[in-house]
C-alpha positions as a LaTeX table, in Angstrom:
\begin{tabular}{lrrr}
\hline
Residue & $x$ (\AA) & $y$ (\AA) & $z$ (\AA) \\
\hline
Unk1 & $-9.42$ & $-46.47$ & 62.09 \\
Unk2 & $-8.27$ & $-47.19$ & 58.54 \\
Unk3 & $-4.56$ & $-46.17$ & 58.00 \\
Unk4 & $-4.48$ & $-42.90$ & 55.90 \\
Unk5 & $-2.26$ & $-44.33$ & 53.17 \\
Unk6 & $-4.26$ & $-47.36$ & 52.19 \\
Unk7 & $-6.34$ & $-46.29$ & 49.28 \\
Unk8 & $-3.39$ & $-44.63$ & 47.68 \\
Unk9 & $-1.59$ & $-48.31$ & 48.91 \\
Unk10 & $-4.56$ & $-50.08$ & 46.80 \\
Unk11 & $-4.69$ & $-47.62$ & 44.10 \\
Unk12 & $-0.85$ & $-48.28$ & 43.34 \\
Unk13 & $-1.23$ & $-51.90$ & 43.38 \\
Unk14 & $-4.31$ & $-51.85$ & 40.96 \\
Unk15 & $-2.57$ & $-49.73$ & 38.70 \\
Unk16 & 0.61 & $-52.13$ & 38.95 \\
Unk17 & $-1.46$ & $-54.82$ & 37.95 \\
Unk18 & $-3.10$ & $-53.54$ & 34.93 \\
Unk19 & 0.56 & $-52.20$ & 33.61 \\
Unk20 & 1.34 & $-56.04$ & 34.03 \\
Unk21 & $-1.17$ & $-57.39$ & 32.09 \\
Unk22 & $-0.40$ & $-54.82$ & 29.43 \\
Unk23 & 3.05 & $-56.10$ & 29.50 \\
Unk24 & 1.97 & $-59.72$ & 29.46 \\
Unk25 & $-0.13$ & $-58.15$ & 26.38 \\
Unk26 & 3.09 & $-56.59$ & 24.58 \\
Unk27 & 5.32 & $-59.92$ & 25.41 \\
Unk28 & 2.66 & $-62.14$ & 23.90 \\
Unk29 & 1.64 & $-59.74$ & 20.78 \\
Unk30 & 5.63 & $-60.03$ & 20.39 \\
Unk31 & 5.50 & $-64.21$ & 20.63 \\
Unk32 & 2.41 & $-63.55$ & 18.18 \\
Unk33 & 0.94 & $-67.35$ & 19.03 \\
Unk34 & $-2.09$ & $-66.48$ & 20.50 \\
Unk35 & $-4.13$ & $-63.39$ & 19.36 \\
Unk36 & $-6.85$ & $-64.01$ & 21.67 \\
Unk37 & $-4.55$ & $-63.77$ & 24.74 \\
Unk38 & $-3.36$ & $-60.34$ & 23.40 \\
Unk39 & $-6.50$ & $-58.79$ & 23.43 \\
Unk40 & $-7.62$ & $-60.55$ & 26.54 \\
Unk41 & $-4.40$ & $-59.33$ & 28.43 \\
Unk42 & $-5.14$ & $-55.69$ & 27.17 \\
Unk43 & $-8.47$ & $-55.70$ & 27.90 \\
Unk44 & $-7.77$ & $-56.82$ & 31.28 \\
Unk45 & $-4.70$ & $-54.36$ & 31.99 \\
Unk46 & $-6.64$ & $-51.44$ & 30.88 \\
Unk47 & $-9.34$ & $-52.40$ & 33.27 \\
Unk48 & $-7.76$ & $-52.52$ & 36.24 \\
Unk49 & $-5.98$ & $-48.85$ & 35.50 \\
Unk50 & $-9.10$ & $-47.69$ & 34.69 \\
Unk51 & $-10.49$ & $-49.07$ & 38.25 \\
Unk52 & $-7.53$ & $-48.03$ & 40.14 \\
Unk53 & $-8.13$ & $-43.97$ & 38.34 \\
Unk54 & $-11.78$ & $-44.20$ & 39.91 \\
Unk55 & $-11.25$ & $-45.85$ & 42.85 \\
Unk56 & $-10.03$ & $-42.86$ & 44.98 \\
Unk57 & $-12.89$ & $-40.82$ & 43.80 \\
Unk58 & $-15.69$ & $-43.86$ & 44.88 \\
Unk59 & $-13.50$ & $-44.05$ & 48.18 \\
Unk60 & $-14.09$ & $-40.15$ & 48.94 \\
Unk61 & $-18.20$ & $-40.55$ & 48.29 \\
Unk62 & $-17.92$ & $-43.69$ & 50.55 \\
Unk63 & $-16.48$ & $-41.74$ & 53.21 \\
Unk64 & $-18.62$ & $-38.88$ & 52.42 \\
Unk65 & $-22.19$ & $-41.37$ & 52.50 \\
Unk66 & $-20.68$ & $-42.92$ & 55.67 \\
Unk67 & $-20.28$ & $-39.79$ & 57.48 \\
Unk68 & $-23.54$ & $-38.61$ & 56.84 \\
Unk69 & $-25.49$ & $-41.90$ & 58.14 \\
Unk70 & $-23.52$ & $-40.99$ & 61.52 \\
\hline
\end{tabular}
């Protein structure tokens, strides 16, 4: 049995992770040596929110599918 906590464990981490790459984003937009970095840290950090905002909602159909089959 999966622990009850871990999606909301792996949502939280996702969502750390993409507020860290903003931040690496923010620290290197205020260096202002590499542009392409920026945008690449940016794109990435708002990625990996925007993955960890959908990924309780694919977790629920997942368990929904699953219980179906069985």
């Amino acid at each position: 049995m999966i622990l009850p906590f871990l999606p909301y464990l792996i949502e939280l981490v996702l969502f750390l992770i993409g507020i860290y790459f903003i931040a690496l984003g923010v620290w290197e937009h205020k260096l202002g040596t590499n542009k392409k970095h920026l945008i690449t840290f940016f794109l990435i950090g708002a990625l990996f929110i925007a993955i960890s905002q959908s990924f309780l909602e694919l977790w629920e159909l997942y368990k929904l599918l699953y219980s179906q089959a069985n």
